[in-house]
C-alpha positions in Angstrom: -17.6 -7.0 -4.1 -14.0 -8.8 -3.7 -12.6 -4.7 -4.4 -14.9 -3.6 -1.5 -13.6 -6.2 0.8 -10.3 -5.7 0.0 -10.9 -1.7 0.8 -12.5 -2.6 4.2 -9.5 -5.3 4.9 -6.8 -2.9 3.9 -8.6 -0.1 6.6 -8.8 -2.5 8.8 -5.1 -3.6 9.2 -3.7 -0.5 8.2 -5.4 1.4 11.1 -4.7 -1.8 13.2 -0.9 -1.4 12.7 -1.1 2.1 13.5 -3.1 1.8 16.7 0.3 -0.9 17.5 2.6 1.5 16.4 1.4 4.4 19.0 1.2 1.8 21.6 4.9 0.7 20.9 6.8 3.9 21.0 4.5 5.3 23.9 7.0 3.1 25.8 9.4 4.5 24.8 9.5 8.6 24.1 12.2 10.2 25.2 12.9 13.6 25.8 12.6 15.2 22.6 10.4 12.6 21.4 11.5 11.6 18.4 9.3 8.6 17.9 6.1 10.3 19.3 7.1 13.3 16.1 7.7 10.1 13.6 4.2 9.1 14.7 2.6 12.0 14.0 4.3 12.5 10.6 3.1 9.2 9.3 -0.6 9.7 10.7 -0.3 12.8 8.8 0.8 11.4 6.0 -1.9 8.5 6.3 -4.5 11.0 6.7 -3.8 12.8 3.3 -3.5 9.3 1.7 -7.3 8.8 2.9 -8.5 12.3 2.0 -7.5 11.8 -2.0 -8.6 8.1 -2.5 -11.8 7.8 -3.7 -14.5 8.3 -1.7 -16.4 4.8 -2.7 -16.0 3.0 0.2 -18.7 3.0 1.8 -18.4 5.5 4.6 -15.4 3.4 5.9 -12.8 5.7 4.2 -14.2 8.6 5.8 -14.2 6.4 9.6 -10.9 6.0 8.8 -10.4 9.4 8.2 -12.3 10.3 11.6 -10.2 7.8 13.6 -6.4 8.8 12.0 -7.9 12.5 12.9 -8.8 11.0 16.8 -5.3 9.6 16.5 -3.4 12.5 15.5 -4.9 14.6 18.5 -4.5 11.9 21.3 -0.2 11.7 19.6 -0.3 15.6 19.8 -2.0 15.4 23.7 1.1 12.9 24.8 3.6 15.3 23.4 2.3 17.9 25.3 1.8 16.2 28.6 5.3 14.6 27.9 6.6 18.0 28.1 
């Protein structure tokens, strides 16, 4: 019980600091974007972290999954706009 807590805690904040993250360099993107492109690296990154834990997590790992996804298009949709 404590390891599934821990799993759903761990999601929680982790997704938490990345929802900060994207909120703190929308701010501030400049003109080639740098931070917006740093962004979606570490989603990216995040995302593939997810995709090879195990899956016993009880559907939270796959929410997570779903919501870095969400993430990674609304990063990629600033870009563009940015643009």
């Amino acid at each position: 019980m404590n390891r599934t807590i821990s799993s759903r805690l761990f999601l929680k904040i982790f997704l938490t600091i990345v929802v900060c993250f994207l909120f703190f360099v929308s701010g501030r993107v400049s003109a080639d974007q740098p931070h917006m492109r740093a962004a979606l690296n570490a989603l990216r990154t995040a995302r593939n972290e997810l995709q090879i834990a195990s899956s016993k997590k009880g559907g939270h790992r796959a929410k997570a999954i779903d919501l870095v996804n969400q993430a990674i298009t609304e990063v990629q949709k600033g870009i563009e706009y940015a643009k």
